[in-house]
C-alpha positions in Angstrom: 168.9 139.2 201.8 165.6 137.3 201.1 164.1 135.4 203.7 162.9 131.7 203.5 158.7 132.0 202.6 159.1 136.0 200.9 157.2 135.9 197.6 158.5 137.6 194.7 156.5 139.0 191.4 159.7 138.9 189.1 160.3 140.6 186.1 158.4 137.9 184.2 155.0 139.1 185.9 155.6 135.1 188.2 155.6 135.2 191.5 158.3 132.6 193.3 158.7 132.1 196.7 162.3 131.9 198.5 163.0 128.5 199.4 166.1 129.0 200.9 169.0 131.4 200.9 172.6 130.8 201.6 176.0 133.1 201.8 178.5 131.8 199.4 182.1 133.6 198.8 181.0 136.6 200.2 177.3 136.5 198.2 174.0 135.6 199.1 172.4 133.3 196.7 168.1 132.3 196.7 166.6 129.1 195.4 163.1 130.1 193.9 160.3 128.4 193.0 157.6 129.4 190.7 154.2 129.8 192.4 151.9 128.4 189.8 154.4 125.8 188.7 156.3 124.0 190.7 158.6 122.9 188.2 159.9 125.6 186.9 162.5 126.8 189.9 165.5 129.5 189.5 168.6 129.8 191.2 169.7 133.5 192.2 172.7 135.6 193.2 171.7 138.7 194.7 173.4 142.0 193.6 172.3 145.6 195.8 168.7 145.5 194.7 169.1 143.1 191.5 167.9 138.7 191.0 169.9 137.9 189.3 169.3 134.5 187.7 172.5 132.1 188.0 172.8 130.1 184.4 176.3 128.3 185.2 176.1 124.8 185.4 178.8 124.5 187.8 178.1 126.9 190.3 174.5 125.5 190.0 175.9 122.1 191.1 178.0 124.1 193.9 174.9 125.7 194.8 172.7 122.8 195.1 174.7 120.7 197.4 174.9 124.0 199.6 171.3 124.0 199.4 170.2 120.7 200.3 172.8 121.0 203.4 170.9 123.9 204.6 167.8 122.3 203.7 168.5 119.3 205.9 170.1 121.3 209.2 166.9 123.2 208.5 164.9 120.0 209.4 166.6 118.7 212.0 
């Protein structure tokens, strides 16, 4: 499982750093940021030793509302 602040150097030579990860249906999903550009962020399912970058646009909505929960009982 990555851990919330663990930088990354992907396979696209970037480094992102784990914003947050959750367990979902038995799988552990990250929420990634680019380092150099903050705008360019990637949601992940993680598989054994494989990112794995999540393209679905409804599991992305699923994922983000699981997300920002976490985000927020992070805060408070």
């Amino acid at each position: 499982m990555l851990k919330q602040g663990e930088v990354l150097t992907l396979s696209d030579n970037k480094k992102y750093t784990v914003i947050s990860t959750i367990e979902m249906d038995n799988n552990y999903y990250s929420y990634l940021i680019d380092n150099d550009d903050y705008s360019n962020m990637m949601f992940c399912k993680l598989e054994e030793d494989n990112i794995l970058e999540i393209t679905d646009h409804d599991l992305i909505e699923k994922l983000l509302i699981k997300f920002k929960n976490n985000l927020d009982s992070e805060m408070y």
